[in-house]
KOLRODREN-539924 format. One record per atom (N, C-alpha, C): residue number from 1; residue in one letter; atom name; z, x, y. Coordinates in Angstrom, 3 decimals. Last residue first. Layout:
# residues N
NUM; A; CA; Z; X; Y
...
END
This chain:
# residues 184
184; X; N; -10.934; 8.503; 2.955
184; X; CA; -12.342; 9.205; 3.822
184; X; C; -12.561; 8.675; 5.013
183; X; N; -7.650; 7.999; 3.093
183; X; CA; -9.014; 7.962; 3.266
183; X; C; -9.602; 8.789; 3.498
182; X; N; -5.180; 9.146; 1.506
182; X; CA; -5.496; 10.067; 2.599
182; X; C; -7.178; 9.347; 2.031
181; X; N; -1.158; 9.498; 1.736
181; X; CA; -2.316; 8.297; 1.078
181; X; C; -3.686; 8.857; 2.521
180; X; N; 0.875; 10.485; 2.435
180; X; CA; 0.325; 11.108; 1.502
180; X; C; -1.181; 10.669; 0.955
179; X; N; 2.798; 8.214; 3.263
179; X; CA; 1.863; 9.482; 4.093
179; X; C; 1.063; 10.361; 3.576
178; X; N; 2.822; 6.696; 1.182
178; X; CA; 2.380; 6.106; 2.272
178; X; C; 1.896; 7.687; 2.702
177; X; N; 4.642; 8.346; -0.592
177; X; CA; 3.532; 7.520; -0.994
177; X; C; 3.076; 7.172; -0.159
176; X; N; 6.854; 9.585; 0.998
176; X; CA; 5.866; 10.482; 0.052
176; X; C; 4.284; 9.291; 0.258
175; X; N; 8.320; 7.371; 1.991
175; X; CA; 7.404; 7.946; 2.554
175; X; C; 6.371; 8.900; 1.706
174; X; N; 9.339; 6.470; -0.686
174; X; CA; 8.599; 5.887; -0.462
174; X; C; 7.517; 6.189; 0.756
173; X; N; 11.029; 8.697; -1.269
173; X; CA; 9.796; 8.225; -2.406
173; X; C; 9.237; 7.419; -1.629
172; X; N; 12.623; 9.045; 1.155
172; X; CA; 11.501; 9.904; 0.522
172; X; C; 10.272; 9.643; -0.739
171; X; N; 13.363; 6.273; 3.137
171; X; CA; 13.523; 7.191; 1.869
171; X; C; 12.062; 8.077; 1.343
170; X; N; 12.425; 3.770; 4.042
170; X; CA; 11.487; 4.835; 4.649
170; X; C; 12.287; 6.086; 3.606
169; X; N; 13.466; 1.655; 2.883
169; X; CA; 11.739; 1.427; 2.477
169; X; C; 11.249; 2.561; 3.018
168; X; N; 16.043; 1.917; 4.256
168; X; CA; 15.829; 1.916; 2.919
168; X; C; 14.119; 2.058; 2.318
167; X; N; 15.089; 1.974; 6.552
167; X; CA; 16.070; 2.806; 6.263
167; X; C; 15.729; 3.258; 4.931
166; X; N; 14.345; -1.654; 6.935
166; X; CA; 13.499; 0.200; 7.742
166; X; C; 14.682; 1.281; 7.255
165; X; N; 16.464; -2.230; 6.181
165; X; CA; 15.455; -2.396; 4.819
165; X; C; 14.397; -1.555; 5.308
164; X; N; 20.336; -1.669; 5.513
164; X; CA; 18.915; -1.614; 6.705
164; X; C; 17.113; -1.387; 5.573
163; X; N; 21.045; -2.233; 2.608
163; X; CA; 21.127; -2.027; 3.894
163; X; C; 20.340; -2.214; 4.965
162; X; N; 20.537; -2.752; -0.218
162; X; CA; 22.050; -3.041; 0.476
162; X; C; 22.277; -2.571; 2.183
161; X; N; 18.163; -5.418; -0.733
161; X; CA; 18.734; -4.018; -0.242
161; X; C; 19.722; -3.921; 0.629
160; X; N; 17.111; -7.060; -4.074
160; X; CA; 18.055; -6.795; -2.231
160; X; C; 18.368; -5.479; -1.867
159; X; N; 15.100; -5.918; -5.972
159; X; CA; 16.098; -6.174; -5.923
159; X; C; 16.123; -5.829; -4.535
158; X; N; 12.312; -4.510; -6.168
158; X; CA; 12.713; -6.181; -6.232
158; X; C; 13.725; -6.750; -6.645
157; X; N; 10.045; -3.662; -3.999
157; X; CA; 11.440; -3.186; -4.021
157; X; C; 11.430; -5.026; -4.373
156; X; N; 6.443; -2.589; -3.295
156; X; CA; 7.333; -3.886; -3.724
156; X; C; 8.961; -3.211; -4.611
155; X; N; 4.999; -0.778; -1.663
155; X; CA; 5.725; -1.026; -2.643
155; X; C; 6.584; -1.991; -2.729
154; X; N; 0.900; -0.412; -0.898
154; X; CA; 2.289; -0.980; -0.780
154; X; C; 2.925; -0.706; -2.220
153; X; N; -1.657; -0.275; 1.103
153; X; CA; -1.027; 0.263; 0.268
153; X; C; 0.457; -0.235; 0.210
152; X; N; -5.264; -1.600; 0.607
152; X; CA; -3.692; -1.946; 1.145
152; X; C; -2.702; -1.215; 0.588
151; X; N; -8.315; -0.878; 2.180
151; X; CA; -7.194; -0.756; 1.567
151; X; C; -5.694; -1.357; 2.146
150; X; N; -10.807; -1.831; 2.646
150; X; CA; -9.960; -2.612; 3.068
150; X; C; -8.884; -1.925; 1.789
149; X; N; -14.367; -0.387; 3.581
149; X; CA; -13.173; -0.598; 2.950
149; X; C; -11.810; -1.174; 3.298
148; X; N; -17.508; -0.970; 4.147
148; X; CA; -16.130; -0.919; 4.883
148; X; C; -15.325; -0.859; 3.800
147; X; N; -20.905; 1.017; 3.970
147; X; CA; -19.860; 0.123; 3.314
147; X; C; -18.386; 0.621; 4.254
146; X; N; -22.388; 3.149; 5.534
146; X; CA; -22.160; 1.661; 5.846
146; X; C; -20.900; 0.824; 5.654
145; X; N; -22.077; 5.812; 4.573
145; X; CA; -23.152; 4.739; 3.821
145; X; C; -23.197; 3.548; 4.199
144; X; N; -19.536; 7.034; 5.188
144; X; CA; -20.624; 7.316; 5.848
144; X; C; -21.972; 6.462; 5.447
143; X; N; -17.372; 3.493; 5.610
143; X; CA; -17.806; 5.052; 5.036
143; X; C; -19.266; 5.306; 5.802
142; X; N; -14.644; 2.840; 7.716
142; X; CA; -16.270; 2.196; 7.275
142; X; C; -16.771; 3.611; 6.976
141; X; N; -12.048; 1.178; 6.783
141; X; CA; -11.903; 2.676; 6.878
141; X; C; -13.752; 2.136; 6.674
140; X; N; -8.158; 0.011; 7.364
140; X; CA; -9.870; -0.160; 6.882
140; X; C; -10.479; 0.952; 7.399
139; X; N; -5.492; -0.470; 5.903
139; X; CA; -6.363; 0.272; 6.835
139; X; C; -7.686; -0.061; 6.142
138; X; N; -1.795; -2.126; 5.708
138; X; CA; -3.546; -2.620; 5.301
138; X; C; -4.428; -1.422; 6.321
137; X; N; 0.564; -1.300; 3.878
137; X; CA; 0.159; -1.176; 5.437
137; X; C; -1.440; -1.401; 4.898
136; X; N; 3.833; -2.590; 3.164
136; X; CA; 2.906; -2.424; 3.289
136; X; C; 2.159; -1.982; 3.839
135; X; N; 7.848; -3.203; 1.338
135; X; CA; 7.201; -1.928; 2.485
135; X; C; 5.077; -2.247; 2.272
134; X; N; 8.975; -5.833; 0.209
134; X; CA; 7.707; -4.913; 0.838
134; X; C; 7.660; -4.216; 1.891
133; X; N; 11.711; -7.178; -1.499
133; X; CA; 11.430; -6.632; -0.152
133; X; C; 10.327; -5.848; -0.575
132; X; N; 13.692; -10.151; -3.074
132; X; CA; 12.531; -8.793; -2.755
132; X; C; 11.950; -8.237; -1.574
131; X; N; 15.960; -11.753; -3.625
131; X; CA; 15.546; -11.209; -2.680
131; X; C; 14.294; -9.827; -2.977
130; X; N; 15.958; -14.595; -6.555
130; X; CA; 16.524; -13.504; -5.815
130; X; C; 15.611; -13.437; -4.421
129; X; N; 14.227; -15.697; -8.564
129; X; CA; 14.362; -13.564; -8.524
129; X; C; 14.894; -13.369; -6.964
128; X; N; 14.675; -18.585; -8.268
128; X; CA; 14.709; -17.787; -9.251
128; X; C; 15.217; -16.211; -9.284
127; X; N; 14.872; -18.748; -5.689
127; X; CA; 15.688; -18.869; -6.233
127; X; C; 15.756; -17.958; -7.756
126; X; N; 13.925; -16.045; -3.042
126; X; CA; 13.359; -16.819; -4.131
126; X; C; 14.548; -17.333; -4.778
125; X; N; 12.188; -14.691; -0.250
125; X; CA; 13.746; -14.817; -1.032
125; X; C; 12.740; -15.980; -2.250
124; X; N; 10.876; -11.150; 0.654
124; X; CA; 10.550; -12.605; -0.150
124; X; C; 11.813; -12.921; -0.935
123; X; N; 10.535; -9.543; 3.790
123; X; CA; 11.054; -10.083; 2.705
123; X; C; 11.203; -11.152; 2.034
122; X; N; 8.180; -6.732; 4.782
122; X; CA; 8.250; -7.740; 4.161
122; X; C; 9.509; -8.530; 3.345
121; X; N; 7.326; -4.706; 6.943
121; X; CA; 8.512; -4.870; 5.886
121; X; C; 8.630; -6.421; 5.615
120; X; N; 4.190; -2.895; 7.734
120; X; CA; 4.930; -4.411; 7.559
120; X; C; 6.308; -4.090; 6.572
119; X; N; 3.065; -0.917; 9.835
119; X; CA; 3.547; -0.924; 8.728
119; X; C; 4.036; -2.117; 8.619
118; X; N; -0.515; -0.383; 11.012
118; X; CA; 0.825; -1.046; 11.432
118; X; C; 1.653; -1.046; 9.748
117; X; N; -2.170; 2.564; 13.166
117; X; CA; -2.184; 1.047; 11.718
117; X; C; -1.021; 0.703; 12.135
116; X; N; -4.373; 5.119; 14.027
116; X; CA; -3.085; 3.937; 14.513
116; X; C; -3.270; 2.859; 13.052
115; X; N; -4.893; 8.488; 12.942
115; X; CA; -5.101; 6.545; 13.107
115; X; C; -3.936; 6.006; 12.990
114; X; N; -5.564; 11.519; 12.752
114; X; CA; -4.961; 10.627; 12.891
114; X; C; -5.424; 9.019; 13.070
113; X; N; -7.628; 13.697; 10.384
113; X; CA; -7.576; 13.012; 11.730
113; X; C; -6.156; 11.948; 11.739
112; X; N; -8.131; 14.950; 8.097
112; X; CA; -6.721; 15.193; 8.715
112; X; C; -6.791; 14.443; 10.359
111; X; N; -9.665; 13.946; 6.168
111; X; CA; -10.182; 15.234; 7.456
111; X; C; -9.208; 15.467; 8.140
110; X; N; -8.603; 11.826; 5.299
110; X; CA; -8.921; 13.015; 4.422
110; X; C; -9.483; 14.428; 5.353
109; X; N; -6.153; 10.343; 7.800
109; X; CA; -7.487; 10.172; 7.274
109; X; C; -7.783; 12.051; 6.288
108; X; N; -2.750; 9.341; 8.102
108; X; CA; -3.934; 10.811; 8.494
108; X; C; -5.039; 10.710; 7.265
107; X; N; -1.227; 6.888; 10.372
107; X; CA; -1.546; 7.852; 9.481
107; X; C; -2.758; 8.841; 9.188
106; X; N; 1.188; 5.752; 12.158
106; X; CA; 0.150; 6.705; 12.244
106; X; C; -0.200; 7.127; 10.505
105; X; N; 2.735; 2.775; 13.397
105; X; CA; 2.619; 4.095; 12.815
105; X; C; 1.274; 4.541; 12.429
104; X; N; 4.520; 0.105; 14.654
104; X; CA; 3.429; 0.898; 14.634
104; X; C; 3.827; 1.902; 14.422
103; X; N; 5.666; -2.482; 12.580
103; X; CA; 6.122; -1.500; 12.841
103; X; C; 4.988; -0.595; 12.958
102; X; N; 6.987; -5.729; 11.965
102; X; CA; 5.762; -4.794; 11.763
102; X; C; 6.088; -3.976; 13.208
101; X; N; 8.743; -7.843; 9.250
101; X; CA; 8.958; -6.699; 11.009
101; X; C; 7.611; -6.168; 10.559
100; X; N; 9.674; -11.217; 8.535
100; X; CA; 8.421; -10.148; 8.567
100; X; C; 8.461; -9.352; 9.756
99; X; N; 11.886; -12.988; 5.734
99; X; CA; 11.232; -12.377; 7.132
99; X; C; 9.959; -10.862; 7.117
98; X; N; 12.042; -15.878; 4.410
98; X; CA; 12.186; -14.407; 4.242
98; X; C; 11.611; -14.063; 5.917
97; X; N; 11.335; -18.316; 3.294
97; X; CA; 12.871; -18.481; 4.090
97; X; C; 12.301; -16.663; 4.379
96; X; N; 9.316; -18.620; 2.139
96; X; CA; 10.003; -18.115; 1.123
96; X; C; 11.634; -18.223; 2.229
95; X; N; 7.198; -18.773; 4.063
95; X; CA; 7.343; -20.216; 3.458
95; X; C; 8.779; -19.894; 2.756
94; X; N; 7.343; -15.964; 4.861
94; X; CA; 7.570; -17.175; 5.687
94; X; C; 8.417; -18.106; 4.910
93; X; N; 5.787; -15.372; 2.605
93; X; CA; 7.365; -14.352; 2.861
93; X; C; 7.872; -15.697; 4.172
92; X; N; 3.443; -16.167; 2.895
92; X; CA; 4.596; -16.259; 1.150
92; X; C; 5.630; -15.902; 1.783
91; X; N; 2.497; -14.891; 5.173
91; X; CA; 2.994; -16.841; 5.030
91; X; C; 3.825; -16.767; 3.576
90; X; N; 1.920; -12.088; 4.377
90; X; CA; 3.170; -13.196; 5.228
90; X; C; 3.315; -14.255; 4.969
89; X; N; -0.075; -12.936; 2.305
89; X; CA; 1.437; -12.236; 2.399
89; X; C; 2.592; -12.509; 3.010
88; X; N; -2.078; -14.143; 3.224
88; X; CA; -1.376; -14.563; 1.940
88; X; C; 0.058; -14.446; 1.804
87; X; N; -2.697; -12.620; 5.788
87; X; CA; -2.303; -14.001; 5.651
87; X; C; -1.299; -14.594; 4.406
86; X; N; -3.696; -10.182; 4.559
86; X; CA; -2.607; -10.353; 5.193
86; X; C; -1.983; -12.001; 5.397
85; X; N; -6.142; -11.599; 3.235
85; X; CA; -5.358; -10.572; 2.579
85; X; C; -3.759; -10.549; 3.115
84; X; N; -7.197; -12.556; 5.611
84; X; CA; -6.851; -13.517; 4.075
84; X; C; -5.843; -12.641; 2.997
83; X; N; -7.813; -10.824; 7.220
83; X; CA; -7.340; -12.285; 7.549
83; X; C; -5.914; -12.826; 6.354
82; X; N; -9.616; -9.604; 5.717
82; X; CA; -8.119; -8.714; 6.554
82; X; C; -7.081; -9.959; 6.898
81; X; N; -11.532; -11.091; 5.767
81; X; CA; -11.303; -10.690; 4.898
81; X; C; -9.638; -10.426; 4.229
80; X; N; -11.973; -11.548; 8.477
80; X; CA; -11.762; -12.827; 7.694
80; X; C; -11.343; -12.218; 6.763
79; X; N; -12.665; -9.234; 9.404
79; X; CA; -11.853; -9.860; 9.685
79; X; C; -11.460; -11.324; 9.214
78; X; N; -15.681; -8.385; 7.617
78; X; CA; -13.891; -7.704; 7.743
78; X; C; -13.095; -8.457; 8.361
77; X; N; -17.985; -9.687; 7.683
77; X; CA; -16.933; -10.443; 6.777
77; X; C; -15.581; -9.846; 7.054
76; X; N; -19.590; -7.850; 8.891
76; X; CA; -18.680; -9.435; 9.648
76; X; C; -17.636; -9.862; 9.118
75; X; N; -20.444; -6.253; 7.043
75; X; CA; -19.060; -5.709; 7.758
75; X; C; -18.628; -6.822; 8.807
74; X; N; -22.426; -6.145; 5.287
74; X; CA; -21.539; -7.192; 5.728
74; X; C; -20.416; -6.759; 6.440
73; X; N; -24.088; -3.940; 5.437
73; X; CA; -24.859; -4.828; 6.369
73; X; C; -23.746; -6.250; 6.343
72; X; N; -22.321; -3.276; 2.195
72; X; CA; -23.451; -2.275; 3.662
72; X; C; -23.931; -3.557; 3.902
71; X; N; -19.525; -4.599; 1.204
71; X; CA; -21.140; -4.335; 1.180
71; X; C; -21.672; -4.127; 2.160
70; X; N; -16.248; -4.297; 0.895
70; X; CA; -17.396; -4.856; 1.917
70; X; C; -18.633; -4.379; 1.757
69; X; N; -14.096; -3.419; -1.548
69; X; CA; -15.218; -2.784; -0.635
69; X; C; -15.768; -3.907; -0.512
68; X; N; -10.599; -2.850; -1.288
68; X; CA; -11.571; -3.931; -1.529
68; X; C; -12.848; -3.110; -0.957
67; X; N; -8.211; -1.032; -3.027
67; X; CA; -9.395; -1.036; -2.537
67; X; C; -10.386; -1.765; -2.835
66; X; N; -4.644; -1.068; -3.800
66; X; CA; -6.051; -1.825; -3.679
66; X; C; -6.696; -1.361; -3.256
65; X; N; -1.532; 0.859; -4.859
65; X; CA; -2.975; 0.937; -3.723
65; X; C; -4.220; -0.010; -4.161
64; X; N; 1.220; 0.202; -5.112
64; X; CA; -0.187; 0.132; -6.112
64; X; C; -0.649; 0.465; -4.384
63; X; N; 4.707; 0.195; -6.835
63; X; CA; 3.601; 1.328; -6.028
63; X; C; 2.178; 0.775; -6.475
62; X; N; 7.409; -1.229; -8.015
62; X; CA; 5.778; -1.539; -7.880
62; X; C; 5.262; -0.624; -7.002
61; X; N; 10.949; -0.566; -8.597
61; X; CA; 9.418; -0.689; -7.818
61; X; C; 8.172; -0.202; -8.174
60; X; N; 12.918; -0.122; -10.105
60; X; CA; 12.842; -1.354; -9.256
60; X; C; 11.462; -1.795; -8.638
59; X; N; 11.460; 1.891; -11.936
59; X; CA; 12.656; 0.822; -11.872
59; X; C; 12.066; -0.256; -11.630
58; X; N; 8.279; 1.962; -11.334
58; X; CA; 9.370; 2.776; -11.665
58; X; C; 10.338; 2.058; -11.376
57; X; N; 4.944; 1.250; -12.354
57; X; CA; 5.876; 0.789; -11.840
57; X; C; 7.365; 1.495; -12.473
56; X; N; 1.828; 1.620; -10.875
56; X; CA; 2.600; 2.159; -11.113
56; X; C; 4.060; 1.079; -10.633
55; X; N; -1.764; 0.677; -9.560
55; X; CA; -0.407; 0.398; -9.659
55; X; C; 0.222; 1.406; -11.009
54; X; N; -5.122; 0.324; -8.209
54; X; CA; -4.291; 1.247; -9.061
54; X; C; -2.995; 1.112; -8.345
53; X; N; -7.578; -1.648; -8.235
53; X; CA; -6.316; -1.819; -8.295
53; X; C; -5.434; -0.532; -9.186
52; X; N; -10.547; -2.589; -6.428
52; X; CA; -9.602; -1.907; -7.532
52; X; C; -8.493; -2.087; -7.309
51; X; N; -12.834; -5.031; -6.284
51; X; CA; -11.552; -4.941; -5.926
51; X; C; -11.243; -3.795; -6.785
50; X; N; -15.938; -5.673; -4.967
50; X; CA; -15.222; -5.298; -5.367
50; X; C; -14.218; -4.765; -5.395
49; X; N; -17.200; -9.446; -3.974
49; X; CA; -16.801; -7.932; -3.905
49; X; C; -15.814; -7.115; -4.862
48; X; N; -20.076; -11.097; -4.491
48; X; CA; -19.085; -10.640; -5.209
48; X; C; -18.602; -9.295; -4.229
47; X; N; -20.410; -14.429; -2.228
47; X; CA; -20.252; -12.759; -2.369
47; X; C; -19.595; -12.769; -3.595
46; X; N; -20.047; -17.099; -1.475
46; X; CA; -20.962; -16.692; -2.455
46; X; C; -21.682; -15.105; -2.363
45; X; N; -16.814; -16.361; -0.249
45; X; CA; -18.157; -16.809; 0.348
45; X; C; -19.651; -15.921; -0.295
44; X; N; -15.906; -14.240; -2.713
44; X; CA; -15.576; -14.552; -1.306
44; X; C; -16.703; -14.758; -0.922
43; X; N; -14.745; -13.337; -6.104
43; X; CA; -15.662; -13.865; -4.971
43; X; C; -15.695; -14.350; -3.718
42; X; N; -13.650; -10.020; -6.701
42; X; CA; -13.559; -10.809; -6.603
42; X; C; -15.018; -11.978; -5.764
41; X; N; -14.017; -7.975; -10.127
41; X; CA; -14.876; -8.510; -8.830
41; X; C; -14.522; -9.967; -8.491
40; X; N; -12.193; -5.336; -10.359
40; X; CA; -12.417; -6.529; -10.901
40; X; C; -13.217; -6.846; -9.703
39; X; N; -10.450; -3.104; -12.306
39; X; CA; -11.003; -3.228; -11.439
39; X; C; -11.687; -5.079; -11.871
38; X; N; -7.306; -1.037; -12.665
38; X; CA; -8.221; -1.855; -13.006
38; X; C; -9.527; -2.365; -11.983
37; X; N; -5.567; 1.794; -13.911
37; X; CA; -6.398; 1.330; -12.886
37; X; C; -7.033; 0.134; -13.531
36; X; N; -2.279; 3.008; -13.624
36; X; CA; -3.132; 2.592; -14.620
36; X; C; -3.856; 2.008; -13.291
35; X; N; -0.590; 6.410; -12.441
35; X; CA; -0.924; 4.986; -12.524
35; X; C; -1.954; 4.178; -13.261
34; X; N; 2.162; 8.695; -13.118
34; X; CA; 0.333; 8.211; -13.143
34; X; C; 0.156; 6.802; -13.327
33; X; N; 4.048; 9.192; -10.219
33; X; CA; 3.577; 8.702; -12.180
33; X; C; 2.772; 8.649; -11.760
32; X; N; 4.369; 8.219; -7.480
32; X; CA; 5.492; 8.882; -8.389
32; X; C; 5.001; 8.908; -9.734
31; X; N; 0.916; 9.614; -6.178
31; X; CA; 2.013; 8.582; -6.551
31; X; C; 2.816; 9.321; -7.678
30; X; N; -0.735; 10.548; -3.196
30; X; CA; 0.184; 10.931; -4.037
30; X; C; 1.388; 9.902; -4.457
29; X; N; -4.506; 9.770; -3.236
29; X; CA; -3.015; 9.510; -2.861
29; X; C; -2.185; 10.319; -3.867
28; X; N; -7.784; 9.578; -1.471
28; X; CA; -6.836; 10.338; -2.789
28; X; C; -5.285; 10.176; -2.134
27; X; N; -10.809; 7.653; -1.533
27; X; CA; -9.648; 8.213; -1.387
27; X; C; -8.763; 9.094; -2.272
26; X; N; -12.943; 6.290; -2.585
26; X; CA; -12.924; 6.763; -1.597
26; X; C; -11.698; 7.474; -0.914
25; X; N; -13.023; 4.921; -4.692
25; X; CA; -13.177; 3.849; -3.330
25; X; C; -12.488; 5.022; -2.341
24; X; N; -14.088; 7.081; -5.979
24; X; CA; -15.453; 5.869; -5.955
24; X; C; -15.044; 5.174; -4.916
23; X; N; -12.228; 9.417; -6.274
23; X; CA; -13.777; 9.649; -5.215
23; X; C; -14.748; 8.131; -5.076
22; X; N; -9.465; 9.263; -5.957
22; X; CA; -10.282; 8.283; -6.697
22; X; C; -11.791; 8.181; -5.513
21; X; N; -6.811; 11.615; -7.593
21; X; CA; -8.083; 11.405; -6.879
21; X; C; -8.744; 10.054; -7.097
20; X; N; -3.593; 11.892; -6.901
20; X; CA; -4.423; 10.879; -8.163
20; X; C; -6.051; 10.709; -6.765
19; X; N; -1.265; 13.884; -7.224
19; X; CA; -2.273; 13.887; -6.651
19; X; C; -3.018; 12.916; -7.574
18; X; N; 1.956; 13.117; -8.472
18; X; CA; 0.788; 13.842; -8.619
18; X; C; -0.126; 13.337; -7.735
17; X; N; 5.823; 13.204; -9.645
17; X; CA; 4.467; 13.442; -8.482
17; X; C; 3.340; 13.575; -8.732
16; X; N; 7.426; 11.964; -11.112
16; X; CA; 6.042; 12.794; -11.970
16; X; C; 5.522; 12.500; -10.218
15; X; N; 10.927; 10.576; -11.210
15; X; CA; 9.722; 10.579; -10.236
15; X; C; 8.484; 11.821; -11.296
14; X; N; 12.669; 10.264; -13.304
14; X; CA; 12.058; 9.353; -12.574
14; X; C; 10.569; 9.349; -12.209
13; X; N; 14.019; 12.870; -12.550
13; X; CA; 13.275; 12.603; -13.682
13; X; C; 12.643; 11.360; -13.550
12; X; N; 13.536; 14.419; -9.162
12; X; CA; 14.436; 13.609; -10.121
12; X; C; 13.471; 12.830; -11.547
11; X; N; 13.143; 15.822; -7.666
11; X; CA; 12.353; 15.967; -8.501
11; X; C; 13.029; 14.901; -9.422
10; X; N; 14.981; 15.994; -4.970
10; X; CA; 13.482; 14.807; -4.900
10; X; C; 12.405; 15.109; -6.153
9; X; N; 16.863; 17.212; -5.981
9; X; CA; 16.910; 15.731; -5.538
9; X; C; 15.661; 15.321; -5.967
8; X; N; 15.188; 20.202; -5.643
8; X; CA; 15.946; 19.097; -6.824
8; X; C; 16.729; 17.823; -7.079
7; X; N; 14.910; 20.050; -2.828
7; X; CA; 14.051; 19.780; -3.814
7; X; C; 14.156; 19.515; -5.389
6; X; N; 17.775; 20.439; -1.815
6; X; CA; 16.724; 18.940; -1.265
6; X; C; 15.665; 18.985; -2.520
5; X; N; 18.344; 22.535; -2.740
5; X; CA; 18.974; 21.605; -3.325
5; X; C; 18.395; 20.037; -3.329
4; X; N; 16.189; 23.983; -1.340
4; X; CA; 16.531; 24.292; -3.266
4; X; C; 17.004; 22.881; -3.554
3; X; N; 17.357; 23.874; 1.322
3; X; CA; 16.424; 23.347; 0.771
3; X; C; 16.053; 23.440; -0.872
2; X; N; 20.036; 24.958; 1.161
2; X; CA; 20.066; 23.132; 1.460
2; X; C; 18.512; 22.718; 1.170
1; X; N; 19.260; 27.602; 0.643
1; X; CA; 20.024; 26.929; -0.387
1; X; C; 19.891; 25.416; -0.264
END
């Protein structure tokens, strides 16, 4: 019965669960809705790479997964890359008065292997909008063809949270989306 009831909680009209395959950067995740995709090429040191971007947004929160790909024979560029990506983030949440916990955790590659990563809770104060908070986690992942990937998966919560923000950012919609998120 307590499970019936757990699962009509977590169907709540809101939420459209689904499996969203994306065989080109290489992965498949489960997000609350279907998400819209874009793609775009950014430039980094007279490189083009390519960026996708599949996001979804329900209330309060932003769900997107990025996938940057690194070109076969540049895989130097990953830590500058990872650098710049993460860099941006924190230091906004720094400069912003806000704070930054990172938190080791595991997640499970499309073969069901395990990997170490780190989760970030992110919070950005602002006059304008207030307090926002990020749940993130950046993995890189080098396919069987060479090429590296630099996913980031995250949800942006953009109203304050009335409590503990590891509490609040680990709730079932938002673990769904993170553990569910399954490289090659």
């Amino acid at each position: 019965m307590f499970a019936a009831i757990c699962c009509l909680a977590a169907c709540s009209p809101q939420f459209d669960w689904r499996v969203v395959q994306s065989p080109q950067e290489r992965y498949s995740a489960l997000f609350p809705g279907k998400p819209e995709k874009i793609q775009r090429r950014i430039a980094y040191q007279d490189q083009e790479l390519l960026q996708t971007l599949e996001a979804l947004k329900i209330e309060d929160d932003i769900y997107s997964i990025s996938a940057t790909q690194i070109p076969i024979g540049q895989s130097s560029l990953l830590p500058k890359i990872l650098d710049l990506l993460q860099g941006n983030l924190l230091s906004r949440a720094k400069e912003s008065g806000g704070q930054v916990i990172a938190e080791d955790v595991l997640y499970q590659t499309a073969a069901r292997q395990k990997q170490a990563t780190k989760d970030y809770l992110i919070q950005f104060k602002s006059k304008g909008t207030g307090e926002q908070w990020m749940r993130v986690r950046w993995i890189t992942r080098v396919a069987s063809d060479g090429a590296v990937w630099v996913y980031q998966i995250s949800v942006l919560h953009s109203k304050a949270i009335p409590s503990d923000a590891k509490t609040f950012l680990s709730k079932e919609e938002y673990a769904n989306f993170f553990d569910e998120f399954y490289p090659e």
